[in-house]
C-alpha positions as CSV (number, residue, x, y, z in Angstrom):
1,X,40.4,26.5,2.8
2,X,37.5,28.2,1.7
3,X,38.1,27.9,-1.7
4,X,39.1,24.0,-1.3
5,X,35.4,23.4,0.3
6,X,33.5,24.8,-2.2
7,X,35.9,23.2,-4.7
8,X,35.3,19.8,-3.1
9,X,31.3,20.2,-2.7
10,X,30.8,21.3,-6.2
11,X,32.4,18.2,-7.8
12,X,30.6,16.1,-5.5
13,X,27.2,18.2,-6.1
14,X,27.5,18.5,-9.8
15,X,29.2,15.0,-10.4
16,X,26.0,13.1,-8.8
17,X,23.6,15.9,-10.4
18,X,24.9,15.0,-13.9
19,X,25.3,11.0,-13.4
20,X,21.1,10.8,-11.3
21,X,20.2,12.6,-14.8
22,X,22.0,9.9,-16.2
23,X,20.4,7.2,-14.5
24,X,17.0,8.4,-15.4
25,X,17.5,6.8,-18.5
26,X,19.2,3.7,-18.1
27,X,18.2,3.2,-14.3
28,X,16.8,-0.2,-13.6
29,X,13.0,0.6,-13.3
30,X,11.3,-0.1,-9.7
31,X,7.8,-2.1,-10.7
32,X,5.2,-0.9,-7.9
33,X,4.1,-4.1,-5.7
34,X,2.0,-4.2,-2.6
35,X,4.1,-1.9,0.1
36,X,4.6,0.4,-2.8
37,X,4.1,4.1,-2.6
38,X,3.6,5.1,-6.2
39,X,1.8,3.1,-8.8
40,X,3.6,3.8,-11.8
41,X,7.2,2.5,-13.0
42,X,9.8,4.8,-12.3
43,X,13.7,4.3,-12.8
44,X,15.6,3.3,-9.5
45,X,19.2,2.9,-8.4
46,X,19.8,6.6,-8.7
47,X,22.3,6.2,-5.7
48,X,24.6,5.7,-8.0
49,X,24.8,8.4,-9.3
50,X,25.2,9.4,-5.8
51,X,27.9,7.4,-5.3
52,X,29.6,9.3,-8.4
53,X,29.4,12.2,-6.6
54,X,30.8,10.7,-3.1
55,X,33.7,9.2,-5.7
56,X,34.4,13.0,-7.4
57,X,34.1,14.7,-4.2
58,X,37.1,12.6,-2.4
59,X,39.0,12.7,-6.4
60,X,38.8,16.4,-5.9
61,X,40.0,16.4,-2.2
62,X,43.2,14.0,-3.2
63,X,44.4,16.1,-5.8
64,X,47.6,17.2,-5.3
65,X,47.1,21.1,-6.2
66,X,43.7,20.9,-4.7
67,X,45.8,20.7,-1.3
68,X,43.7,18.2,0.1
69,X,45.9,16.2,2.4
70,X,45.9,12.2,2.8
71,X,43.9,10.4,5.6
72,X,44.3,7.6,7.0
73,X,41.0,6.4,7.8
74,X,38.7,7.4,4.4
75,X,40.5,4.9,2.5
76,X,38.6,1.9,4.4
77,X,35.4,3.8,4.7
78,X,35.5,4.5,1.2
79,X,36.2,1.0,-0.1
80,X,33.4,-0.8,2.4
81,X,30.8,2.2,1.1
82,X,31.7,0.9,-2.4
83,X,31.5,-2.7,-1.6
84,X,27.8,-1.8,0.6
85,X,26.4,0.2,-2.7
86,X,27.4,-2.9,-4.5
87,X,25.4,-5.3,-2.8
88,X,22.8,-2.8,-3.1
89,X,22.9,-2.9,-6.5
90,X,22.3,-6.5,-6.6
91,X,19.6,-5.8,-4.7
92,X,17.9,-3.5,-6.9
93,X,18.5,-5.9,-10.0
94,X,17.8,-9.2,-8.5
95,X,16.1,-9.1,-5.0
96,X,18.2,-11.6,-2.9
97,X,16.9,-13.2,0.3
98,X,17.0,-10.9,2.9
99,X,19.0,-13.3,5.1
100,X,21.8,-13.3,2.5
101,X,21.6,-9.4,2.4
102,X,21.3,-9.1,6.7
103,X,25.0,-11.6,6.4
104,X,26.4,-9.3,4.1
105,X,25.4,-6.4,6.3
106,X,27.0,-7.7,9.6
107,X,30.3,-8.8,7.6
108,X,31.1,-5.4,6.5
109,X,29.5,-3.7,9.2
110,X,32.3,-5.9,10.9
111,X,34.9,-4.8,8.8
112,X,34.4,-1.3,9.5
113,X,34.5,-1.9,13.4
114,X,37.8,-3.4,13.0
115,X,38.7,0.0,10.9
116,X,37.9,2.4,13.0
117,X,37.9,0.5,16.5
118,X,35.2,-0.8,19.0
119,X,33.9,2.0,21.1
120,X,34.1,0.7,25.0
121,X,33.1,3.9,26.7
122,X,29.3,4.4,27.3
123,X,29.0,7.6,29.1
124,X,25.7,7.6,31.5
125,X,24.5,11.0,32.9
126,X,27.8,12.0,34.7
127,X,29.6,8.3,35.0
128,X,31.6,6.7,32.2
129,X,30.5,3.2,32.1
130,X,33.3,0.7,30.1
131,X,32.3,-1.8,28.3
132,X,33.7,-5.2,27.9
133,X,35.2,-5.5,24.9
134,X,33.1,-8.6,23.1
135,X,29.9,-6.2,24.6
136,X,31.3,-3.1,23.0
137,X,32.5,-4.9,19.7
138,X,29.0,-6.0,19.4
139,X,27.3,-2.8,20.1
140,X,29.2,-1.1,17.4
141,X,28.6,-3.5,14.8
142,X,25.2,-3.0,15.6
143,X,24.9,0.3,15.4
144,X,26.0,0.3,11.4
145,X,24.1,-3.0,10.7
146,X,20.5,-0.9,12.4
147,X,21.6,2.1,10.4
148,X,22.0,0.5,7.0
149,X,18.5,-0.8,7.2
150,X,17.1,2.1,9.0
151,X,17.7,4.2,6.3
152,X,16.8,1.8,4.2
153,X,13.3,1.2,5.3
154,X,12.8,4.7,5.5
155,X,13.3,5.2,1.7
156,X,9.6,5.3,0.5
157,X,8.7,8.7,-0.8
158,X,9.5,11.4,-3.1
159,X,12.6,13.6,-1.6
160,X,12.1,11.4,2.0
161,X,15.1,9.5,2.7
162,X,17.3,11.5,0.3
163,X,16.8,15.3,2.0
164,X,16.8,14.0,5.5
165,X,19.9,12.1,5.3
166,X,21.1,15.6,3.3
167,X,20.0,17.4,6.3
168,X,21.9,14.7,8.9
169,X,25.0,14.8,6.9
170,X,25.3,18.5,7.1
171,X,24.8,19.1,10.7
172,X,27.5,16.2,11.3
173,X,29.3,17.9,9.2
174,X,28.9,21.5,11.1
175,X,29.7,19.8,14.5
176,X,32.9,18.0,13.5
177,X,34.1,21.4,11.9
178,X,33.7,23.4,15.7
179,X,35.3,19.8,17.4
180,X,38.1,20.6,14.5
181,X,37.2,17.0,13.4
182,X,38.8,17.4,9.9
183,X,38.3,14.2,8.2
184,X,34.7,13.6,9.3
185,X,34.0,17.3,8.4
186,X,35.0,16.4,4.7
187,X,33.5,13.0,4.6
188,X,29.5,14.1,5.9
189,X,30.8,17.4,3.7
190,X,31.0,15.5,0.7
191,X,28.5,13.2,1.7
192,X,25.7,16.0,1.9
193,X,26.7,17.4,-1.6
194,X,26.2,14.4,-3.1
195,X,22.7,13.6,-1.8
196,X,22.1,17.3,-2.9
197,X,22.8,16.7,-6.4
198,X,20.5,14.1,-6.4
199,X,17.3,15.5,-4.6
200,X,16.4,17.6,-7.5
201,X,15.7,14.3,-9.2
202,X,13.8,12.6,-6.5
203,X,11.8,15.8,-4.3
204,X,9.5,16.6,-7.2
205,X,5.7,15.6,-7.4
206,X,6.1,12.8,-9.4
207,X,9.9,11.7,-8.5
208,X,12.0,11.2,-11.8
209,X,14.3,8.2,-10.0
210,X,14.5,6.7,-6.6
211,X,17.4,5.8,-5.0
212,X,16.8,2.5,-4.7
213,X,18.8,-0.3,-2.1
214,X,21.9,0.9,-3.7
215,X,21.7,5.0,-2.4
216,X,19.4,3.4,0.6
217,X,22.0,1.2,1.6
218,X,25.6,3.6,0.7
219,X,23.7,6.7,3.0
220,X,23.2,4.3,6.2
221,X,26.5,3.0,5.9
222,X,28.2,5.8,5.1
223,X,26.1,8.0,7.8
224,X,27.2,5.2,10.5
225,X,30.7,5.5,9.8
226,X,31.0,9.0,10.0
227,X,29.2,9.2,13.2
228,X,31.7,6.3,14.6
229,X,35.0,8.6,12.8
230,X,33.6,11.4,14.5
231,X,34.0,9.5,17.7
232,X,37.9,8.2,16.8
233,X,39.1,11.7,15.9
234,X,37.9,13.5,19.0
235,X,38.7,10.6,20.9
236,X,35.2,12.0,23.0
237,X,32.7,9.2,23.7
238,X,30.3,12.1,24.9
239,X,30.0,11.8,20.8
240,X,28.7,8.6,21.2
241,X,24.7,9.7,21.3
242,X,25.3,12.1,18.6
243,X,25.1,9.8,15.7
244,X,22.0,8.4,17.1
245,X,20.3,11.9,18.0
246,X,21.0,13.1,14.6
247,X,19.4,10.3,13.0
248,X,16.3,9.9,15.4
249,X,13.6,11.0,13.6
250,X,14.3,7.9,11.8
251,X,15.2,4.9,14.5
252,X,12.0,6.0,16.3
253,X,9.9,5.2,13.5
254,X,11.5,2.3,12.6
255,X,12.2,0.8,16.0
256,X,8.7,1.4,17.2
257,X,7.5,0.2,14.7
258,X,9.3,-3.0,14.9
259,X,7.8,-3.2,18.2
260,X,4.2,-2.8,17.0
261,X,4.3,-5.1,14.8
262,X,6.1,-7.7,17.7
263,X,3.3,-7.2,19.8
264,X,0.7,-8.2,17.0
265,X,2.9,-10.8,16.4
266,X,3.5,-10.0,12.6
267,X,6.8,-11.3,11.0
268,X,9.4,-9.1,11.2
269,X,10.7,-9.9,7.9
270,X,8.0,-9.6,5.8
271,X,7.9,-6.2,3.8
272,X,5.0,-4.1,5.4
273,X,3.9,-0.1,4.9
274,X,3.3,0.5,8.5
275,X,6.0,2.9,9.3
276,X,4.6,6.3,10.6
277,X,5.7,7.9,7.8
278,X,3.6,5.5,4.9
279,X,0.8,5.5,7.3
280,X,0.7,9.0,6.7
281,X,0.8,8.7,3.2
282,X,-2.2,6.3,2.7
283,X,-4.1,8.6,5.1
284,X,-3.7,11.2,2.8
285,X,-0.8,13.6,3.1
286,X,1.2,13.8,0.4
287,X,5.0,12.7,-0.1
288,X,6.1,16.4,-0.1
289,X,4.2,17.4,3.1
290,X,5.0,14.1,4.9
291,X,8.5,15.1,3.8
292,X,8.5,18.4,5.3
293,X,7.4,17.0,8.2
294,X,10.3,14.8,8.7
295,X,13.0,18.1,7.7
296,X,11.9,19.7,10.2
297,X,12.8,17.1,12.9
298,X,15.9,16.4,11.4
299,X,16.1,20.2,11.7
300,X,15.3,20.1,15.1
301,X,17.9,17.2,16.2
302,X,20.7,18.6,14.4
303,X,20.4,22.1,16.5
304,X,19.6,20.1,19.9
305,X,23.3,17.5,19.3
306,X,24.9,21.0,18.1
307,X,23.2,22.9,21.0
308,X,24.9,20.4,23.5
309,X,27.7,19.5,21.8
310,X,31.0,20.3,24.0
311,X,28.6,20.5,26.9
312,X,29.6,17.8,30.1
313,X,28.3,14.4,29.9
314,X,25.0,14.8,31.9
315,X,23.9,17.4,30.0
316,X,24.6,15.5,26.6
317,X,23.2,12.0,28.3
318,X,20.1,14.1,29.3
319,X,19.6,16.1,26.1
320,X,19.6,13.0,24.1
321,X,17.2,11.2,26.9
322,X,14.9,14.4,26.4
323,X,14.6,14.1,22.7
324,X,14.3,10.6,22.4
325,X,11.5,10.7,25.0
326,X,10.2,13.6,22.7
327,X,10.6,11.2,19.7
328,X,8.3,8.6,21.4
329,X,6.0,10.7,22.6
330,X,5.4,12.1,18.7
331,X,5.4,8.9,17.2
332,X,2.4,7.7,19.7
333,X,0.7,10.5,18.6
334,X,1.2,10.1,14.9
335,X,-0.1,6.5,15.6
336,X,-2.8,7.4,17.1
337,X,-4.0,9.8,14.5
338,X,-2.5,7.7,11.5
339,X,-4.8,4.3,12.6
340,X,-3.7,1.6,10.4
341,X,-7.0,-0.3,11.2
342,X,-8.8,2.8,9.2
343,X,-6.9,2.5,6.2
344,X,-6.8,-1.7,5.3
């Protein structure tokens, strides 16, 4: 088994290494504009070389004398990631309206529910609320469609996005190994070799290649759908706040700062740099400290959902209560100290 991991990891790792290096010569090159954070040219869509690595990492795991076994739900997670990067290629070569790209969103988003199934159990501290199931069909669409463009949004500087969703994958990938969760185990496995092989490219000084909409838009998907797997394997909606506390660092920041902007009644639409994270940046720190920064928390959230994973329901509800009121409570500090109105 062992053996079969490391077999797996390295094709995914070395596949998306090779194809990034690739891609910094024939990537499609991202022209700085307003909400930029660099102010040179440099070749984007280097998620597909990611997706390479997602692609030789699941070839690997099928082959016969690999003994990799067949399952049932990768297939459909797999074909939806593809049709996601796709659109995200689009993105990165023509710059649709972001209407057309939010329709696209919910319509796979969608498909995936139907997949993998409509969660309708909402544990709250120790009572298991059920959901309707047009409320709970909804919520999980949701939950993909605010991941993709989390992520997304949050893919602005040099080794950000692509070591914190490295750092995500891995712990989901280290809880559904103890919960014996095999297929998401291999999917976040694979998943977090592949953003790996990239992040030599991207977490330099001057960044070689960015991801662009295509890696931004595959690693939110794909993220979401392993956190919503992990929940169908287990069959454990205690599971249901560990996508979300694993990938908190990042739905504070953009959530609150959907909400700043609301209340000075900005459109929410419109590209902006005001995420915690850029406001940092044009106050001075630099993309690999700000980056640092940001490991660490993901750091932090994957040993808290690990810490109470298997735990009873009030402790999970309460753990992830804690940290999110943690999350807030850092962001309004970082606001405070990052003031926007200093650096127009």
């Amino acid at each position: 088994m062992i053996s079969l991991f490391g077999f797996v990891c390295l094709s995914a790792f070395s596949a998306s290494f090779m194809a990034s290096r690739l891609m910094v010569k024939v990537g499609v090159s991202d022209i700085p504009v307003g909400r930029s954070n660099h102010k040179a040219p440099v070749p984007t869509a280097g998620g597909l070389g990611v997706l390479c690595g997602v692609a030789a990492g699941c070839l690997a795991l099928s082959l016969p004398w690999a003994g990799g076994g067949v399952f049932s739900d990768l297939p459909a997670i797999l074909s939806l990631s593809f049709a996601i990067a796709l659109t995200g290629f689009y993105d990165d070569l023509y710059s649709p309206p972001t209407e057309i790209k939010f329709g696209i969103f919910l319509v796979v988003s969608g498909l995936l529910i139907y997949a993998l199934g409509v969660i309708t159990a909402l544990p709250i501290g120790g009572h298991v609320l059920s959901l309707p199931l047009w409320i709970g069909a909804t919520g999980s669409v949701l939950w993909v469609f605010v991941v993709i463009n989390s992520v997304n949004f949050m893919d602005g500087a040099n080794g950000f996005m692509p070591g914190c969703i490295m750092i995500a994958f891995t712990a989901l990938a280290a809880m559904s190994l103890k919960e014996q969760a095999i297929q998401t185990c291999w999917l976040a496995s694979i998943c977090a070799a592949g953003w790996a092989g990239f992040l030599p490219w991207n977490a330099r000084k001057k960044a070689i290649i960015f991801a662009g909409d295509i890696g931004a838009l595959l690693a939110g998907f794909m993220f979401a759908a392993a956190a919503l797997l992990f929940i169908r394997e287990t069959n454990n909606h205690n599971l249901v706040y560990m996508g979300p506390l694993l990938l908190l660092p990042f739905l504070a920041d953009v959530l609150l700062t959907l909400l700043w902007r609301l209340k000075r009644r900005q459109n929410l639409l419109r590209p902006h740099r005001d995420h915690l994270y850029q406001r940092a940046i044009r106050c001075g720190l630099t993309h690999r400290r700000i980056s640092l920064i940001y490991y660490a928390a993901f750091a932090i959230c994957g040993a808290a959902a690990y810490g109470v994973l298997g735990q009873d329901s009030k402790v999970v509800f309460w753990g992830f209560a804690a940290m999110t009121a943690l999350s807030i409570m850092v962001y309004s500090l970082g606001h405070m100290t990052w003031r926007v109105e200093d650096i127009n």
